[in-house]
N, C-alpha and C positions, 0 to 999 in steps of 0.2 A: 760693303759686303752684305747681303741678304740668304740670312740662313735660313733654310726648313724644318721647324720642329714638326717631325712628321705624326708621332702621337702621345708620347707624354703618358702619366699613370692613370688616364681619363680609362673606365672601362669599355672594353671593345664592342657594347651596345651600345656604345653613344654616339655612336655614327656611323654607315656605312660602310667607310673605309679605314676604318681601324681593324686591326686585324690581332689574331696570335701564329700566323702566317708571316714567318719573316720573307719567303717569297713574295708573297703578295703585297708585302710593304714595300717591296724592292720597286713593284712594278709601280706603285705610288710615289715612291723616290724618283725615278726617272722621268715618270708626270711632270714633278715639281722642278725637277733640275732642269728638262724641255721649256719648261715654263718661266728659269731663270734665276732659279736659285745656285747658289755657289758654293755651298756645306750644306749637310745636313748634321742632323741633332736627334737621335733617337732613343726610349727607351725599351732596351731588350723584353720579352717577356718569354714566360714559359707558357707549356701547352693551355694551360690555364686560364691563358692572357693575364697573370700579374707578374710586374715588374722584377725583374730579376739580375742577378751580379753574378751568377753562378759559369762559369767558364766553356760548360759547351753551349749554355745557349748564348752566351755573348759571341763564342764564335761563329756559330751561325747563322745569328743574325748579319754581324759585319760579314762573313762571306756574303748573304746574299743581296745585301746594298751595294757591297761592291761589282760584284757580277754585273748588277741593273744600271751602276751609276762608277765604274771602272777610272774615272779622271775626277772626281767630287771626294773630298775630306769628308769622311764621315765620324761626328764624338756619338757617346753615349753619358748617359748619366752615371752619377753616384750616389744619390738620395738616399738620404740616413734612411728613409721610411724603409727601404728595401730590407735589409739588414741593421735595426739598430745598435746590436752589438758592435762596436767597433774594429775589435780583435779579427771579428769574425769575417765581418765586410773588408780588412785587410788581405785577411790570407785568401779571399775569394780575387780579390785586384793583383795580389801576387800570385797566383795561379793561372790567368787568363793566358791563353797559348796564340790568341789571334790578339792583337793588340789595336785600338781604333786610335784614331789620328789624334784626339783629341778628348778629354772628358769633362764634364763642368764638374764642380766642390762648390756647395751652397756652405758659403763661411759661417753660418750662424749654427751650424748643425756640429753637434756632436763628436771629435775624432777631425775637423776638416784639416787640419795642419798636417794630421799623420796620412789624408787620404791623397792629400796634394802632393806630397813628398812621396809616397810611394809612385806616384804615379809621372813626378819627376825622374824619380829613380829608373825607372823602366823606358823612360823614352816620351813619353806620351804628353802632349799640350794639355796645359791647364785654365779650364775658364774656369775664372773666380767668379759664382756667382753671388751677387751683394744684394739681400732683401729689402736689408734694415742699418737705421744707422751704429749700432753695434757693432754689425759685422763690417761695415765698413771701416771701423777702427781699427777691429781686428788686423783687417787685411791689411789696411793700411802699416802697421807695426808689424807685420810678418817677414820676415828672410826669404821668401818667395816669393813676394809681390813683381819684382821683376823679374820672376820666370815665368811667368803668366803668356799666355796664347793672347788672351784677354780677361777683360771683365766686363761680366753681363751684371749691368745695372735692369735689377728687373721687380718692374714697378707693380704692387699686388691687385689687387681684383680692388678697384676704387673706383667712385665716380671722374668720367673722363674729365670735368673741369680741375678735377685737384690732381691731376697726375703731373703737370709741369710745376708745380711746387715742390711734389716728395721729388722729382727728377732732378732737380735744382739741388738741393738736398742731397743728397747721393751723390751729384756727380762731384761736387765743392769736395766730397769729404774723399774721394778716390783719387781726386789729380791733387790734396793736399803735399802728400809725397812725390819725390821724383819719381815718377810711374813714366815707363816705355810703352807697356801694352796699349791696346786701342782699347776702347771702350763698344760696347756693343748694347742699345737699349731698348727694352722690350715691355710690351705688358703684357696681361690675360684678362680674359673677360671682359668688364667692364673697361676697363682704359687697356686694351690690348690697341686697337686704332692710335687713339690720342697719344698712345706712345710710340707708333710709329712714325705719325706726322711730324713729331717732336726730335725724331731721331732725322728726321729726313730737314726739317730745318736748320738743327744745329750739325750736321753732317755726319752722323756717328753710326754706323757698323750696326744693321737692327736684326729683326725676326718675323715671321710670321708661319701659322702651319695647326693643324690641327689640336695640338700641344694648348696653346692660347686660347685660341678663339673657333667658334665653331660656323663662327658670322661670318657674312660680306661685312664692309663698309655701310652699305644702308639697312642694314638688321636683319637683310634675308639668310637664310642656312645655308650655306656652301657645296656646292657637289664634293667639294674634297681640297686636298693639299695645293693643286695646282693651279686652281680657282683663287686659293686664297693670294700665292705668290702674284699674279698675276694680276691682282688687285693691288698688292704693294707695290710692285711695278710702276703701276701707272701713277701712284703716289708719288712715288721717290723718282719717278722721272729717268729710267736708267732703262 
């Protein structure tokens, strides 16, 4: 599976096609899914362009993904950064009236148990996302690890030679348990590639999209999302 993180909390001068336009992300989503993506992964913003949980703009941005991309699974984030209150970023996830297929929980943050379970509660797939080998424990001891969508092992902003060691590392400590979910692996910046090629050799569910990386493969700057897919593509051979 190759998902499209289509832009992530990067701010919307940092590229062309980032937007505070959830139309215009829509028509980027459909670039990307043309181009061979099978999910996307987005996060909501307000008129402002910063990230946001707040209920009519998640519904309208999942309206207008779906509109653009009507057969594609669309998550969204839940990034403590967004709302660190925890309480608060609940009742904002118990509020939501348009519901997305799917939402990641970075296990190392704040509240993640309470945000996975609500989001249990209501229907909605859960990626675990695993930074660090902490949160991997976590997860690993958790009562919801097998309600999980997946788990995005997602490797940080590193030089590409060291990303199949912390990758190694990570993944040891998530299939410790009897784990169902697939696993999905990813990186940004600097080992966003390297953890592609990594996922594509040992066979496992990756990413790619403006969210990560803002490169091609050879260090040139990307027209956009579906340039990048399309680079994966020819990586992963699919």
């Amino acid at each position: 599976m190759l998902q499209a993180c289509l832009n992530g909390a990067r701010a919307i001068s940092q590229h062309q096609r980032l937007t505070a336009d959830p139309v215009a992300l829509g028509q980027e989503a459909a670039a990307a899914v043309a181009a061979g993506a099978h999910s996307l992964h987005i996060h909501p913003k307000n008129p402002q362009g910063q990230d946001t949980l707040e209920p009519q703009y998640v519904a309208s941005w999942l309206t207008a993904l779906r509109a653009a991309c009507p057969a594609t699974p669309v998550g969204v984030t839940t990034g403590a950064w967004i709302s660190p209150d925890v309480p608060t970023r609940l009742r904002m996830i118990e509020s939501w009236s348009e519901l997305p297929d799917f939402a990641s929980v970075n296990w190392h943050e704040e509240g993640a148990e309470e945000v996975a379970e609500a989001l249990h509660e209501r229907g909605v797939g859960i990626e675990a996302g695993i930074w660090q080998a902490d949160a991997a424990r976590q997860w690993a001891s958790s009562s919801l690890r097998n309600e999980c969508l997946r788990v995005l092992i997602e490797i940080q902003d590193i030089p590409a030679e060291d990303v199949e060691r912390e990758a190694s590392r990570l993944l040891e400590l998530v299939r410790e348990p009897a784990v169902r979910a697939p696993v999905l692996l990813h990186g940004e910046e600097r080992s966003t590639w390297a953890a592609l090629e990594l996922a594509s050799r040992w066979d496992l569910d990756t990413r790619i999209g403006l969210e990560d990386t803002l490169l091609l493969p050879d260090g040139i700057r990307g027209d956009g999302n579906a340039e990048l897919i399309a680079a994966a593509k020819f990586i992963l051979a699919i």
